[in-house]
N, C-alpha and C positions, 0 to 999 in steps of 0.2 A: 106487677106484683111478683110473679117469680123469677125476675130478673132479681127483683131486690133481694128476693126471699134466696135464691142461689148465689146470691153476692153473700150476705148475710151466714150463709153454711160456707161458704168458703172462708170467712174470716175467721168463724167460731173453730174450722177442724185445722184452719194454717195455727191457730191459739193452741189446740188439745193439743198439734203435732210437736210443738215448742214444747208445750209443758210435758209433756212425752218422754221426749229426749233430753229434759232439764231432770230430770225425777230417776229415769235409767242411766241417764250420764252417758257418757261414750260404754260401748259394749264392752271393756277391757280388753288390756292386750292382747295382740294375737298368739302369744309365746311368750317364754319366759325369758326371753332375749332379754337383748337392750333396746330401748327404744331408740330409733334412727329420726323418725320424722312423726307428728301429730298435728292435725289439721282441726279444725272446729269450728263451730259455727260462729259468724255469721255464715262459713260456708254453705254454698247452695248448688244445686243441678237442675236444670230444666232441658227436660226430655220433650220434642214437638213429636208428631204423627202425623205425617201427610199421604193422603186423605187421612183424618180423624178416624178412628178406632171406631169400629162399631160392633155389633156381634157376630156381621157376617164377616167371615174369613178375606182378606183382601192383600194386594199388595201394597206397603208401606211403608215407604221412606223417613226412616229413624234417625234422630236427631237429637245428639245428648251432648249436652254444653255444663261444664262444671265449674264455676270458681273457687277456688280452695283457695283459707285463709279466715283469721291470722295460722300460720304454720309455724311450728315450731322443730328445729333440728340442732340438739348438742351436739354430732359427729359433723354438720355442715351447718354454722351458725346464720349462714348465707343464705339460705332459705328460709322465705317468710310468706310464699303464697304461690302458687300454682296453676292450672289449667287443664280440662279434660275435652277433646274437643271430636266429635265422636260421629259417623255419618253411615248408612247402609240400608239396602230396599232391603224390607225380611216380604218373603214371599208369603201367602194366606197367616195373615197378619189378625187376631180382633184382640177386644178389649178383655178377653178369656186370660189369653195368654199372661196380660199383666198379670195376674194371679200365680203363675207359673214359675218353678225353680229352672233353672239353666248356668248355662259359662257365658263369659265374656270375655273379650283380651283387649286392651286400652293402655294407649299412651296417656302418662302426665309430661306438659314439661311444667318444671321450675323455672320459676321468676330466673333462676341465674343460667336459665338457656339450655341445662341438663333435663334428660328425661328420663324416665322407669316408666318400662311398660310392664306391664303386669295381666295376668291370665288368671280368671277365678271364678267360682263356682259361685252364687248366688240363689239365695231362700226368699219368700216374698209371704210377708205372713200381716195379719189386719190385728192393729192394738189398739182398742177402742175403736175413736173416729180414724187411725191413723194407720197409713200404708208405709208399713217399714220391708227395706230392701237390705240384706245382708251376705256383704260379698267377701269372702273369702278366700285369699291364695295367694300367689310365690310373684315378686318381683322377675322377670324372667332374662331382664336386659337393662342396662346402662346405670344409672347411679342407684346403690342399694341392689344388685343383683343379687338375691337368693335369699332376700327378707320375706318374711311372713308379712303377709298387709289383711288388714280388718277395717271395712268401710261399710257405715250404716249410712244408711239415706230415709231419712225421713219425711213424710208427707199427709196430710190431706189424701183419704181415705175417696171422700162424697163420691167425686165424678164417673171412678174406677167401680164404684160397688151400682151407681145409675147406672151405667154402663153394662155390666155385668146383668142384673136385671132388665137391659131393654130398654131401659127409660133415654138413655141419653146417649152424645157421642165422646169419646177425649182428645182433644187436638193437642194438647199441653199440662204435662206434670212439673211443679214446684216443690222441690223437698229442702230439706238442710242436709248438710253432711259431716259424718264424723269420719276421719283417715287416720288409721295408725299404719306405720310401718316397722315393724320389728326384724333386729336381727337374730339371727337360731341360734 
């Protein structure tokens, strides 16, 4: 029964997080630039947790795997889908932290073998049922060096808010994504 019952919430908040991000749309530009590159959903990110997130502080080997796409780029027509592929222990690690704003710095490469790494600050705020992540900051290296990027990742709320109250563990987040890349 609450296998089903937590299959069941996971259906209806992967539903809210769609209709979420169908209703806000991509967050808008990052700048008044030109747009260099925009990515969109079906785009997705699944983030793993080994050992699973709990609420005591632990060591955690973080794992964030992105497909981007379809992708769209007028200054590089070449691009049409992407990858983020992402690895590292964070030291006293739990499920709090999801909750938490911070930086990141991340390679994409492109389908055509070019990459943009990028470094950005990131907000983590609950809408509705729904765990939205919003990363904001400067391509720093290789194709698009010194563009504005806005990437919202959207998800299912459930496991993160268990979690957070004690009830449960999270071994694996599923969101959608939206990528802009602007030029200043």
């Amino acid at each position: 029964m609450i296998k089903s019952l937590r299959s069941a919430t996971a259906v209806l908040t992967t539903a809210v997080a769609a209709l979420v991000l169908t209703v806000l749309g991509p967050a808008g530009t990052a700048s008044a630039g030109v747009l260099d590159v925009t990515c969109t959903p079906p785009s997705s990110q699944v983030d793993t947790f080994t050992p699973p997130l709990s609420m005591t502080p632990q060591n955690v080997t973080v794992g964030i795997t992105s497909q981007l796409g379809p992708c769209v780029s007028l200054s590089n027509p070449a691009i049409t889908s992407g990858s983020i592929n992402f690895s590292a222990l964070v030291p006293g690690l739990s499920c709090l932290d999801l909750l938490q704003s911070g930086s990141i710095t991340y390679t994409i490469v492109w389908n055509t073998g070019q990459t943009s790494t990028v470094s950005a600050n990131y907000t983590v705020t609950i809408v509705g049922a729904a765990l939205v992540v919003t990363r904001t900051g400067t391509v720093t290296s290789g194709l698009f060096t010194g563009s504005a990027v806005l990437q919202v990742i959207t998800g299912p709320a459930a496991d993160v808010l268990l979690c957070t109250a004690g009830l449960g563990t999270v071994s694996s987040t599923y969101s959608l994504v939206t990528l802009e890349i602007t030029s200043l």
